[in-house]
N, C-alpha and C positions, 0 to 999 in steps of 0.2 A: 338640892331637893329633887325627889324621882316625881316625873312628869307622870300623871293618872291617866288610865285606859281603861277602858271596860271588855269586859268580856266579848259583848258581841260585835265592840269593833274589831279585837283581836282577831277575832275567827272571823270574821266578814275576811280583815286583810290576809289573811293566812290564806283561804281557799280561793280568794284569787291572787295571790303572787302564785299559787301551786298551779295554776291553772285549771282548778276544779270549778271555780264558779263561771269560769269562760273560757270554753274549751277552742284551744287553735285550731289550726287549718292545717290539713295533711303533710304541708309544705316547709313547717314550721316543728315537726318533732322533733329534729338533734335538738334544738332551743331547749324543748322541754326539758329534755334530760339533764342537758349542763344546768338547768334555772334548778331542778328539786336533787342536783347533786346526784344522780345515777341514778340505775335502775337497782331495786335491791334482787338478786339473782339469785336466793337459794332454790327456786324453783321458775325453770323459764316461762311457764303459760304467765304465771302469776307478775313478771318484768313484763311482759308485751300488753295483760291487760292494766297494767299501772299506765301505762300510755295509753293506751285506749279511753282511760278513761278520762284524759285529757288535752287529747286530739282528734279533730273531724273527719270522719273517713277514712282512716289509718286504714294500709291496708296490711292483711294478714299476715306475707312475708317481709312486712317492713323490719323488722328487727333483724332476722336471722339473714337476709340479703346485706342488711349492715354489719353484723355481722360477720359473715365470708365469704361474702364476697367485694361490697365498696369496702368496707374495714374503717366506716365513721364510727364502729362501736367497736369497743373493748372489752374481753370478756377476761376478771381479773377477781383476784382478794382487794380489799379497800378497809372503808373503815370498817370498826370493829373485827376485822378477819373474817369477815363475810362476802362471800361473793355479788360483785357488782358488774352490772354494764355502764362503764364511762364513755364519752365523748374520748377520742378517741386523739383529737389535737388537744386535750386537759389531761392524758395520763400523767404529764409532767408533772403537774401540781398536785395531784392527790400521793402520788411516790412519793414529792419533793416532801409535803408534810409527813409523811411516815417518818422521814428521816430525822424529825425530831423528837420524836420517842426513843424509848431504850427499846434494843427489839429484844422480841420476847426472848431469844434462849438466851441473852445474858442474866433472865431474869434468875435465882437459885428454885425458884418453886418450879419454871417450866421447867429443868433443867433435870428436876427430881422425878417430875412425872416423865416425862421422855425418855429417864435413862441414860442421858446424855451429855456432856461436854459442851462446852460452847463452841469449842474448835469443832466437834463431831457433825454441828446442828450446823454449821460452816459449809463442811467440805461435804455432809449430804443434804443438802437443801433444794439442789436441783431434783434428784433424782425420788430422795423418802419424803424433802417436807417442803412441796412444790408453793405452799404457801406464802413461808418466808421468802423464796425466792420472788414472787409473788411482790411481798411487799417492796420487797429490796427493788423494784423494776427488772431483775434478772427473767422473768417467764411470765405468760400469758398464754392463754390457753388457745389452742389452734383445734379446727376443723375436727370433728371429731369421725372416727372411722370404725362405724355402727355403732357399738355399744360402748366401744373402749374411747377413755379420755384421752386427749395429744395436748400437748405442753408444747412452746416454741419460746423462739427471745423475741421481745417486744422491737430492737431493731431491724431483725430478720420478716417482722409480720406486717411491722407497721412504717420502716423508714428511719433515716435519723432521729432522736429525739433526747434529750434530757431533763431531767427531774430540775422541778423548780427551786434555786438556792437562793440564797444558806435556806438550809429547812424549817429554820423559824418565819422565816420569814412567808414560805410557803402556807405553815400552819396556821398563821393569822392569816391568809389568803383563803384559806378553806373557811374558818371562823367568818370571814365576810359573808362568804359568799352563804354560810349557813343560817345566819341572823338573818338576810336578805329574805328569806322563806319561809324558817322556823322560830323566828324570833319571836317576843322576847324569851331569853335562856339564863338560866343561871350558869356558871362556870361548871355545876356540876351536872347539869343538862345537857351540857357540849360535851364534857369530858366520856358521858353515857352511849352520845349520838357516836361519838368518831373513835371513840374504844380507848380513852386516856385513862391510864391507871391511877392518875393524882389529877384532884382535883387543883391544886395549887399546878400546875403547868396548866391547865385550860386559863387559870387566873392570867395567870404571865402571857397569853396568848390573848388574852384580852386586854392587859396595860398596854398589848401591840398597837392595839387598834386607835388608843388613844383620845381625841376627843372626837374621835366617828360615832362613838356609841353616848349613848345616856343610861342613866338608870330609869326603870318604868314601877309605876304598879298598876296590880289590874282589880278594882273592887277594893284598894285600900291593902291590898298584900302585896309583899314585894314579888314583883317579876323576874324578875332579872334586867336583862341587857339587850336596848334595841338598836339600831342603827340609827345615826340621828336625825336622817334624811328621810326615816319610815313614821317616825312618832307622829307627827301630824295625819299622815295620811293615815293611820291605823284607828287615831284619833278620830279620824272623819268618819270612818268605814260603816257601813250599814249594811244589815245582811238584807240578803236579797232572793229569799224564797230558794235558797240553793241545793237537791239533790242529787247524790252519786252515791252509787254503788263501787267500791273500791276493794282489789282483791285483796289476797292473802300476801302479806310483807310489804301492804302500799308505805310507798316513803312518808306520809303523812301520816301514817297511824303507828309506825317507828320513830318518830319525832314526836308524838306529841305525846303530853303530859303523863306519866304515871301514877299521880297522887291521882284520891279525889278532886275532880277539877269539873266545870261544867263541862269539861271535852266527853267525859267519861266517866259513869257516877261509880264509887269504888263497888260497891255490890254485882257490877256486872265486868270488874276488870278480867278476872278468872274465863271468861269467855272470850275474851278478845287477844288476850295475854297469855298463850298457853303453855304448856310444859316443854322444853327442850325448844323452846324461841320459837316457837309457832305462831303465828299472827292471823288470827280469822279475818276470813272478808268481811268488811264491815259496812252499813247502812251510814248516810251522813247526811246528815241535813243541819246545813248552815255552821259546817265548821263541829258539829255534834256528835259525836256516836250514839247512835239508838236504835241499834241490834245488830245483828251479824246474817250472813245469810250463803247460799253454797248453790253449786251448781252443774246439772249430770247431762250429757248430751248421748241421747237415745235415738240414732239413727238420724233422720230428721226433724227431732223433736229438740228442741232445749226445757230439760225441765228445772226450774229455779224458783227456789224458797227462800221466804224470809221469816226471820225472827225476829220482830222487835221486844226490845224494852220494856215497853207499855204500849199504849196508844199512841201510833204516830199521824192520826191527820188525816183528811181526805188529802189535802194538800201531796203530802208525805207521800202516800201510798201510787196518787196520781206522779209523784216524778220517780218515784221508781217504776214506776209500769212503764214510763217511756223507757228509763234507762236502761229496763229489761230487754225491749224491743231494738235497743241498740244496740244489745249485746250480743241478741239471736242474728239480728242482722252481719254484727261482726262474723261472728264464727257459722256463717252459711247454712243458719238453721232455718227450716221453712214453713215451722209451727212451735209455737212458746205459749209455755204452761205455766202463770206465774201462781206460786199462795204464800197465804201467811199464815207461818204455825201460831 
């Protein structure tokens, strides 16, 4: 029998495993990263303010100093063939689980749109589809020189290392470590997150796990799959007046729900969820989306708007004016204009 949860415990526990309801100490950002599984990278301002908005004091070249110069971060494809910054000592494990999927150009569909051979997608992989190579652990992207991208090998950048084996075994390590954050998931909520083209293989990736996980529901509908060490504590969780402003591709708004869900009422998903995998920055209160919002920096000025939903609250409105004021302060601005359209 699946153990019951309610919604606002889930989101209570969701946004603080994320670190959004209680944001760390300067000291403590690689933590973050390896805790919400990377930074998502299609866009860099948008990875540095995802930590931002989950760390005290961050300061502005913490990323790209990780980056290239100490090299605690990695800058790579991951799941879904999107680019990610990982912890930099866990490459092993996010490669190790690639290697239990079929990689794409065996698939005949890639194979048809690329024009190519599996052998072809083989022997140029380094050089035309830096990707693959990418997933295989062969490349990682090095130092970039002005405009133009550099590619290197991830032993040459980062030291000995290896992908975590056998790859199943890895892949139910990713799956841990995902539920730990994003949970509870269905098998075809995992398969969505880490880019599995069958749902039946995220399944087999969850018989991995064994009796770590339970079944849950939330409000009487099945949820999926929680860890069996979080149920109580999700159980308990009570929201706590929680505001963030979180940008565009935060790990938390690519995880969480697509249906109609209280995360997200569907009449407003098309704003959040855009065309060609675009992910507006979004308003959150207690685990919620309830609007989006964007932001121009004119000289000294930070000017930042928000959208909501509906009516969000003196409450609401008062934690986003601090958050605003944290975010000028982030980025050295030394006059902030906030409104709401």
């Amino acid at each position: 029998m699946a153990d019951e949860l309610s919604w606002d415990g889930v989101l209570a526990w969701r946004v603080e495993r994320q670190g959004i309801a209680e944001r760390v100490p300067a000291a403590g950002w690689v933590d973050v990263v390896r805790r919400i599984c990377g930074l998502h990278a299609q866009v860099q301002s948008s990875a540095e303010l995802t930590l931002w908005a989950r760390v005290d004091d961050l300061g502005r070249d913490t990323v790209s100093h990780a980056l290239w110069d100490d090299r605690a971060l990695v800058k790579t494809w991951a799941m879904r063939g999107t680019l990610h910054l990982l912890a930099s000592d866990e490459l092993g494990l996010w490669v190790g689980a690639q290697g239990a999927l079929k990689p794409r150009y065996e698939t005949a569909s890639w194979r048809k749109a690329f024009g190519m051979s599996s052998a072809e997608a083989v022997r140029g992989s380094f050089g035309t589809m830096p990707k693959l190579a990418a997933l295989r652990g062969d490349a990682c992207f090095a130092p970039p020189a002005g405009q133009r991208v550099r590619f290197t090998r991830p032993d040459l950048w980062l030291g000995p290392w290896e992908p975590v084996a056998p790859p199943r075994a890895a892949l139910t390590g990713v799956l841990r470590r995902y539920l730990a954050v994003y949970g509870p998931a269905t098998r075809e909520d995992f398969a969505r997150w880490f880019g599995i083209r069958s749902a039946a293989e995220a399944g087999r990736a969850l018989k991995g796990l064994g009796e770590e996980v339970l079944p849950v529901t939330i409000a009487g509908d099945d949820a999926g799959w929680m860890l069996r060490v979080d149920v109580a504590v999700a159980a308990a969780a009570r929201p706590r007046g929680t505001v963030a402003l979180l940008p565009a591709f935060d790990q938390y708004v690519v995880a969480a729900p697509r249906g109609d869900s209280p995360v997200l009422a569907a009449e407003h998903k098309a704003r959040v969820y855009r065309p060609q995998g675009w992910l507006s920055p979004v308003l959150l209160a207690d685990g919620r989306i309830e609007g989006v919002w964007r932001h121009e920096r004119k000289g000294r000025r930070l000017a930042l708007q928000i959208e909501p939903f509906g009516d969000p609250g003196e409450a609401v409105r008062a934690g986003a004016a601090a958050e605003a004021a944290r975010l000028a302060a982030y980025l050295g601005a030394e006059e902030l204009d906030v409104s709401w359209a």
